[in-house]
N, C-alpha and C positions, 0 to 999 in steps of 0.2 A: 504494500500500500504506500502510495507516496502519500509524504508530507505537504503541506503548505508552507511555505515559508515568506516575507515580505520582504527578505534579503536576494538581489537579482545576484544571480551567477550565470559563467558561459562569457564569451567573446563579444558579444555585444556590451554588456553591463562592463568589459572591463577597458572599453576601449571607452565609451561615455565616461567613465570616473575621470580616465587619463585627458580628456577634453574638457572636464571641467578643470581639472586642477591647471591645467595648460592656461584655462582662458583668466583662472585667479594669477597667475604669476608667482611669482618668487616672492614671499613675503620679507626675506632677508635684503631684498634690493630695496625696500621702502623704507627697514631699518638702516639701511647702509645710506640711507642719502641722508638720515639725521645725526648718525653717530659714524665716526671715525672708527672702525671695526678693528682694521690693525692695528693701531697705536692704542686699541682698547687692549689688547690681545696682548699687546707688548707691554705695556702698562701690569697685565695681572701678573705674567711670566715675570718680569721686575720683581714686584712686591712677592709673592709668591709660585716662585720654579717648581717646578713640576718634579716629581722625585725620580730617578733614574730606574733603566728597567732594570738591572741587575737585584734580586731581592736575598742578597745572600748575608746570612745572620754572621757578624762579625761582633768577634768579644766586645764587650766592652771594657772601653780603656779611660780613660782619664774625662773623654768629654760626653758619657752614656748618657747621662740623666741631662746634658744641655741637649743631647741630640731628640733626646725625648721631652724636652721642653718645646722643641722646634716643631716636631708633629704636631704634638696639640695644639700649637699656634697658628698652623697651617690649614688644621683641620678644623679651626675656632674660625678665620678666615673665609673658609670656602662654606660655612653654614652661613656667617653673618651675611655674604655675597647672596649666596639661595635666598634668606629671608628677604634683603631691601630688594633680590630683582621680582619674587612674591609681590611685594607691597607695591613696589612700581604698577607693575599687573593690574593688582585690585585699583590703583586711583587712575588708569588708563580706561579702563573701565566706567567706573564710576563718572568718568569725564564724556565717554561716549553714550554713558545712559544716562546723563543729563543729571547726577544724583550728588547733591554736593556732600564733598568725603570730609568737610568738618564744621 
């Protein structure tokens, strides 16, 4: 017995998606005409580098507990980043539904 479903599948439905998404564009190119993306990109690589791929546990010697001061500082960093680009979100929002955010 087939199902019903409200989900299209097959070569029709998937060439219509890719025409829609085609005819919305690039949403990264309307962020790129307000923000300078690589000097943003350079800017976070600055302030916090990216840790190297090699993951191999080495004693610790003299600077253990700074190097593990470094992580959590990193990883305190890249939450408080998540959270304000969160909030940006919500008042971007808020701005396009007309809903004053204070």
């Amino acid at each position: 017995m087939k199902t019903l479903s409200a989900i299209k599948t097959g070569p029709p439905a998937d060439e219509h998606h890719r025409e829609k998404i085609d005819s919305l564009g690039d949403p990264l190119v309307d962020i790129a005409s307000h923000v300078d993306l690589a000097s943003l990109a350079a800017h976070v690589d600055l302030v916090a580098p990216r840790p190297g791929r090699a993951r191999v546990r080495r004693p610790r010697a003299d600077g253990g507990k700074l190097l593990s001061t470094i992580g959590q500082a990193r990883a305190n960093f890249a939450m408080t980043m998540m959270g304000a680009c969160y909030n940006l979100q919500r008042l971007v929002y808020f701005r396009k539904a007309g809903i004053e955010a204070f």
